[in-house]
N, C-alpha and C positions, 0 to 999 in steps of 0.2 A: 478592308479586311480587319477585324477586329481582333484584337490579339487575347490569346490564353489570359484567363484571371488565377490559373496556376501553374507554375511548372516547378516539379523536383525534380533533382538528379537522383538518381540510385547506383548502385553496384554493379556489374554486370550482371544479367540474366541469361538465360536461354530458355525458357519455359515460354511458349508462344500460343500454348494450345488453345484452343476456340477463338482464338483473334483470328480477324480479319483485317483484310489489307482497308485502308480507308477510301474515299473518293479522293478526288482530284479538290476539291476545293479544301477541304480538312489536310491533305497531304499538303496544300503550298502556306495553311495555316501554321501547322506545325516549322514547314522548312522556313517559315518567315522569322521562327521566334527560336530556334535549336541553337544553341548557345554554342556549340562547336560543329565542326564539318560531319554530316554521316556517315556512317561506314558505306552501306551500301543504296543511300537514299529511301529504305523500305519503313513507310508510316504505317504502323498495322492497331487496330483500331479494338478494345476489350471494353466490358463493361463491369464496373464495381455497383458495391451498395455506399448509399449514401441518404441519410434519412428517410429512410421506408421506400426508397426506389432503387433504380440501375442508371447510376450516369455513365458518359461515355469518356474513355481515357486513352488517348492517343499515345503509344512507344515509338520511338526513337533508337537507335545507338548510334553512339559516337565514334568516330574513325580513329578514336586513339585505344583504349585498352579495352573496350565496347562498354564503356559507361550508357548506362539507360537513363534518357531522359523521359520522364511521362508529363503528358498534358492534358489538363482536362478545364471548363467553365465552374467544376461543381469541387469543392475542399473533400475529395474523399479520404485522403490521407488526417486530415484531422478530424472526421467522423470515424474514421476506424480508430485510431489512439483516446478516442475520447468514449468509445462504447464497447471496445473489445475489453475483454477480460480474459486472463490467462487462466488456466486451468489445468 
């Protein structure tokens, strides 16, 4: 099983909407690489933009303050800081 080519931590969240839960193989993907224990084991699976597409970004939380962890193959986090513009 080939491990995530990204993962961040975040803040807590609770915004989940249009995620779905992931499969079984992306779920033991993620629990392979989650850097602390999960709260309640739930891999739930969203999709960002990232150079003219939708990659897929797997959440996490952490069983300590619910630190979000996200995982994905594709840098969406540095295509968004690098083409978002505030306004």
């Amino acid at each position: 099983m080939r491990p995530f080519r990204y993962v961040w931590k975040i803040n807590p969240i609770d915004l989940w909407e249009h995620a779905i839960v992931a499969s079984m193989e992306e779920y033991e993907r993620v629990m392979a690489q989650m850097p602390e224990e999960a709260r309640s084991e739930v891999v739930l699976k969203t999709y960002m933009p990232a150079d003219g597409e939708l990659a897929p970004v797997y959440m996490c939380k952490a069983d300590n303050n619910g630190t979000t962890y996200l995982f994905s193959d594709t840098d969406v986090i540095g295509f968004l800081s690098r083409y978002a513009e505030a306004v």
